[in-house]
C-alpha positions as CSV (number, residue, x, y, z in Angstrom):
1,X,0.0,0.0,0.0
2,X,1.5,3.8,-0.8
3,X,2.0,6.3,1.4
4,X,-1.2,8.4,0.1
5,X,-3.7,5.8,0.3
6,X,-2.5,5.1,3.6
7,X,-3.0,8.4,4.4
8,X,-6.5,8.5,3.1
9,X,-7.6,6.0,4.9
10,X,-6.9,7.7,8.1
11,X,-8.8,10.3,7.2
12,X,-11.8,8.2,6.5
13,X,-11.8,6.6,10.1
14,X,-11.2,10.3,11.4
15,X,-14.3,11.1,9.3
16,X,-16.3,8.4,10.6
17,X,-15.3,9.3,14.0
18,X,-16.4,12.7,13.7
19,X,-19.6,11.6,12.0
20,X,-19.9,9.5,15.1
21,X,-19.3,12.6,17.9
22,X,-22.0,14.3,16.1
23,X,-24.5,15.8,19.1
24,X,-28.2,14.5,18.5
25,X,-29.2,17.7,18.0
26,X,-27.4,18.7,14.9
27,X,-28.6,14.8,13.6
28,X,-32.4,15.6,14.2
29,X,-31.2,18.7,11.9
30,X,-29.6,17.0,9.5
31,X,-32.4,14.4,9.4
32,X,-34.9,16.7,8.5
33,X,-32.4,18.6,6.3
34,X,-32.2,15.8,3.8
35,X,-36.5,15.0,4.5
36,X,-36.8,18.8,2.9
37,X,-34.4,17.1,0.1
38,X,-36.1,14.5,-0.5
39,X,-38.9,15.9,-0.6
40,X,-37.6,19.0,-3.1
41,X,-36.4,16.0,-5.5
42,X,-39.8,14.2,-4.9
43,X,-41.7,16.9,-6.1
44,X,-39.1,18.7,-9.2
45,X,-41.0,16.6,-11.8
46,X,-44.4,19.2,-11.1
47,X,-41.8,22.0,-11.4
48,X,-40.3,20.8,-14.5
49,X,-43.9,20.3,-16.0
50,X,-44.6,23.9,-15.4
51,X,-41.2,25.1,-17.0
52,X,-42.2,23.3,-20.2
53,X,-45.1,25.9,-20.5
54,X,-43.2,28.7,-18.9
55,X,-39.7,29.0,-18.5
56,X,-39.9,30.9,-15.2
57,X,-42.4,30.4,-12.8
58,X,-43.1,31.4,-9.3
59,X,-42.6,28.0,-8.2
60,X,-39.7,26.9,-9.8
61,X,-37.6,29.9,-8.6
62,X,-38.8,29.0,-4.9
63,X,-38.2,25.4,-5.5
64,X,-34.3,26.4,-7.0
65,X,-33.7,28.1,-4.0
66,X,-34.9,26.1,-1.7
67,X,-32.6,23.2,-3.1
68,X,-29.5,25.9,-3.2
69,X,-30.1,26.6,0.6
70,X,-30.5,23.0,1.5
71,X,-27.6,21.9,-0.3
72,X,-25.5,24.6,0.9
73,X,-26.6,24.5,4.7
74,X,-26.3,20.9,4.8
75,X,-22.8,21.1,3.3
76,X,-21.5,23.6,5.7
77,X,-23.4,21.6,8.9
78,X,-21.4,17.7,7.9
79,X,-18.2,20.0,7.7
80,X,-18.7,22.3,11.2
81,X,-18.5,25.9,10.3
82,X,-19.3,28.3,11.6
83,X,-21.4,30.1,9.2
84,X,-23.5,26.3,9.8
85,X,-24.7,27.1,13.1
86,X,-27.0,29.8,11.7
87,X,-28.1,28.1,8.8
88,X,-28.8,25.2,11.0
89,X,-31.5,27.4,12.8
90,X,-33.2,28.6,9.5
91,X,-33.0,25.0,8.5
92,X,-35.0,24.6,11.3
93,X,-37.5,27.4,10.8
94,X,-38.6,25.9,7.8
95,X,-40.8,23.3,10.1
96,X,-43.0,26.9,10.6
97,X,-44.3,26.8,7.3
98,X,-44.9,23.1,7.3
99,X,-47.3,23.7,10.4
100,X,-49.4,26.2,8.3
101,X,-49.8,24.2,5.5
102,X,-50.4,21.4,7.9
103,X,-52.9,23.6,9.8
104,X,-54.6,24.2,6.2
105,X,-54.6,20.6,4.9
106,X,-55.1,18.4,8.1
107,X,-56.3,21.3,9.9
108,X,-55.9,21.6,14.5
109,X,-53.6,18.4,14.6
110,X,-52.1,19.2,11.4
111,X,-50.8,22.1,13.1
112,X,-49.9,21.1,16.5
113,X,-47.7,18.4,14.4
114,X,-45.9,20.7,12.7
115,X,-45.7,23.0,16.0
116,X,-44.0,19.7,18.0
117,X,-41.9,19.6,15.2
118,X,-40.6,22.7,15.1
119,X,-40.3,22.9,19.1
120,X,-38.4,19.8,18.7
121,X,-36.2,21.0,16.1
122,X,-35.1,24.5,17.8
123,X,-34.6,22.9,21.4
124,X,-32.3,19.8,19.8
125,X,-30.1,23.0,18.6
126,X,-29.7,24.8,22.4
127,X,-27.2,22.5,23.9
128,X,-23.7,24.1,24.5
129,X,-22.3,20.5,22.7
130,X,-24.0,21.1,19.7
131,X,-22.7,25.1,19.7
132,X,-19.5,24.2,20.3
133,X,-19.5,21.3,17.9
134,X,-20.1,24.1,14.9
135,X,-15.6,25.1,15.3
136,X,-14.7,25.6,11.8
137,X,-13.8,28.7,10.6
Protein backbone atom coordinates (compact mmCIF):
# COMPACT_ATOMS: atom_id res chain seq x y z
CA UNK A 1 0.00 0.00 0.00
CA UNK A 2 1.51 3.76 -0.81
CA UNK A 3 1.96 6.33 1.43
CA UNK A 4 -1.18 8.43 0.07
CA UNK A 5 -3.67 5.78 0.29
CA UNK A 6 -2.46 5.11 3.58
CA UNK A 7 -3.03 8.36 4.40
CA UNK A 8 -6.48 8.45 3.15
CA UNK A 9 -7.58 5.98 4.88
CA UNK A 10 -6.95 7.72 8.09
CA UNK A 11 -8.76 10.29 7.24
CA UNK A 12 -11.83 8.25 6.53
CA UNK A 13 -11.77 6.63 10.12
CA UNK A 14 -11.24 10.28 11.39
CA UNK A 15 -14.31 11.13 9.26
CA UNK A 16 -16.25 8.38 10.62
CA UNK A 17 -15.29 9.29 13.97
CA UNK A 18 -16.37 12.68 13.69
CA UNK A 19 -19.61 11.58 12.02
CA UNK A 20 -19.94 9.46 15.13
CA UNK A 21 -19.34 12.55 17.89
CA UNK A 22 -21.97 14.34 16.10
CA UNK A 23 -24.50 15.79 19.09
CA UNK A 24 -28.18 14.50 18.47
CA UNK A 25 -29.22 17.69 18.04
CA UNK A 26 -27.38 18.67 14.90
CA UNK A 27 -28.60 14.82 13.57
CA UNK A 28 -32.41 15.60 14.24
CA UNK A 29 -31.21 18.66 11.86
CA UNK A 30 -29.56 17.04 9.51
CA UNK A 31 -32.44 14.36 9.44
CA UNK A 32 -34.91 16.72 8.51
CA UNK A 33 -32.43 18.58 6.26
CA UNK A 34 -32.20 15.79 3.83
CA UNK A 35 -36.47 14.95 4.50
CA UNK A 36 -36.85 18.76 2.88
CA UNK A 37 -34.45 17.08 0.07
CA UNK A 38 -36.11 14.46 -0.52
CA UNK A 39 -38.94 15.89 -0.60
CA UNK A 40 -37.61 18.96 -3.05
CA UNK A 41 -36.37 16.01 -5.52
CA UNK A 42 -39.78 14.20 -4.95
CA UNK A 43 -41.66 16.90 -6.06
CA UNK A 44 -39.14 18.67 -9.21
CA UNK A 45 -41.01 16.65 -11.81
CA UNK A 46 -44.37 19.17 -11.09
CA UNK A 47 -41.79 21.96 -11.43
CA UNK A 48 -40.32 20.76 -14.52
CA UNK A 49 -43.94 20.32 -16.04
CA UNK A 50 -44.63 23.93 -15.40
CA UNK A 51 -41.17 25.08 -16.95
CA UNK A 52 -42.19 23.33 -20.21
CA UNK A 53 -45.12 25.92 -20.48
CA UNK A 54 -43.17 28.69 -18.91
CA UNK A 55 -39.73 28.97 -18.46
CA UNK A 56 -39.88 30.88 -15.21
CA UNK A 57 -42.38 30.40 -12.77
CA UNK A 58 -43.13 31.44 -9.28
CA UNK A 59 -42.63 27.96 -8.19
CA UNK A 60 -39.70 26.91 -9.81
CA UNK A 61 -37.56 29.88 -8.61
CA UNK A 62 -38.80 29.03 -4.86
CA UNK A 63 -38.16 25.37 -5.55
CA UNK A 64 -34.34 26.44 -6.99
CA UNK A 65 -33.66 28.10 -3.99
CA UNK A 66 -34.87 26.13 -1.68
CA UNK A 67 -32.55 23.22 -3.14
CA UNK A 68 -29.54 25.86 -3.22
CA UNK A 69 -30.09 26.58 0.58
CA UNK A 70 -30.49 23.04 1.47
CA UNK A 71 -27.59 21.90 -0.30
CA UNK A 72 -25.52 24.61 0.87
CA UNK A 73 -26.58 24.53 4.68
CA UNK A 74 -26.29 20.93 4.78
CA UNK A 75 -22.84 21.14 3.32
CA UNK A 76 -21.54 23.59 5.70
CA UNK A 77 -23.41 21.61 8.90
CA UNK A 78 -21.41 17.73 7.94
CA UNK A 79 -18.17 20.01 7.72
CA UNK A 80 -18.67 22.31 11.17
CA UNK A 81 -18.54 25.90 10.31
CA UNK A 82 -19.28 28.31 11.63
CA UNK A 83 -21.35 30.12 9.24
CA UNK A 84 -23.49 26.32 9.78
CA UNK A 85 -24.74 27.08 13.11
CA UNK A 86 -27.04 29.83 11.69
CA UNK A 87 -28.09 28.13 8.84
CA UNK A 88 -28.76 25.20 11.01
CA UNK A 89 -31.49 27.38 12.80
CA UNK A 90 -33.25 28.62 9.47
CA UNK A 91 -33.05 24.96 8.46
CA UNK A 92 -35.05 24.60 11.31
CA UNK A 93 -37.46 27.42 10.84
CA UNK A 94 -38.64 25.91 7.78
CA UNK A 95 -40.81 23.34 10.07
CA UNK A 96 -42.99 26.92 10.56
CA UNK A 97 -44.34 26.81 7.29
CA UNK A 98 -44.91 23.11 7.34
CA UNK A 99 -47.25 23.67 10.43
CA UNK A 100 -49.38 26.20 8.35
CA UNK A 101 -49.81 24.23 5.55
CA UNK A 102 -50.38 21.38 7.91
CA UNK A 103 -52.90 23.60 9.77
CA UNK A 104 -54.60 24.21 6.17
CA UNK A 105 -54.57 20.65 4.86
CA UNK A 106 -55.13 18.44 8.14
CA UNK A 107 -56.34 21.30 9.94
CA UNK A 108 -55.86 21.58 14.49
CA UNK A 109 -53.58 18.41 14.61
CA UNK A 110 -52.05 19.19 11.41
CA UNK A 111 -50.82 22.14 13.13
CA UNK A 112 -49.91 21.07 16.46
CA UNK A 113 -47.70 18.43 14.43
CA UNK A 114 -45.87 20.74 12.70
CA UNK A 115 -45.68 23.03 16.00
CA UNK A 116 -43.98 19.73 18.02
CA UNK A 117 -41.93 19.59 15.24
CA UNK A 118 -40.59 22.74 15.08
CA UNK A 119 -40.31 22.91 19.15
CA UNK A 120 -38.42 19.77 18.73
CA UNK A 121 -36.21 21.01 16.07
CA UNK A 122 -35.15 24.49 17.84
CA UNK A 123 -34.59 22.91 21.43
CA UNK A 124 -32.34 19.83 19.78
CA UNK A 125 -30.07 22.99 18.64
CA UNK A 126 -29.66 24.75 22.41
CA UNK A 127 -27.18 22.54 23.94
CA UNK A 128 -23.71 24.07 24.55
CA UNK A 129 -22.28 20.53 22.66
CA UNK A 130 -23.99 21.07 19.66
CA UNK A 131 -22.74 25.06 19.66
CA UNK A 132 -19.54 24.16 20.29
CA UNK A 133 -19.51 21.28 17.85
CA UNK A 134 -20.13 24.14 14.86
CA UNK A 135 -15.65 25.14 15.34
CA UNK A 136 -14.71 25.55 11.79
CA UNK A 137 -13.78 28.68 10.59
Amino acid sequence: MSRGTAGGCENHISMLDLLRSMPAGVRIVLGWGFLLLSGVGLTLPLVINQAIDSPISPLGILWMLLLAYLVFSLTLILQRKQAAWMLSLGLASLAVPLAVLLWFGAGFLGLVFGLALAGLLFSSLRGERVRTWFSEP
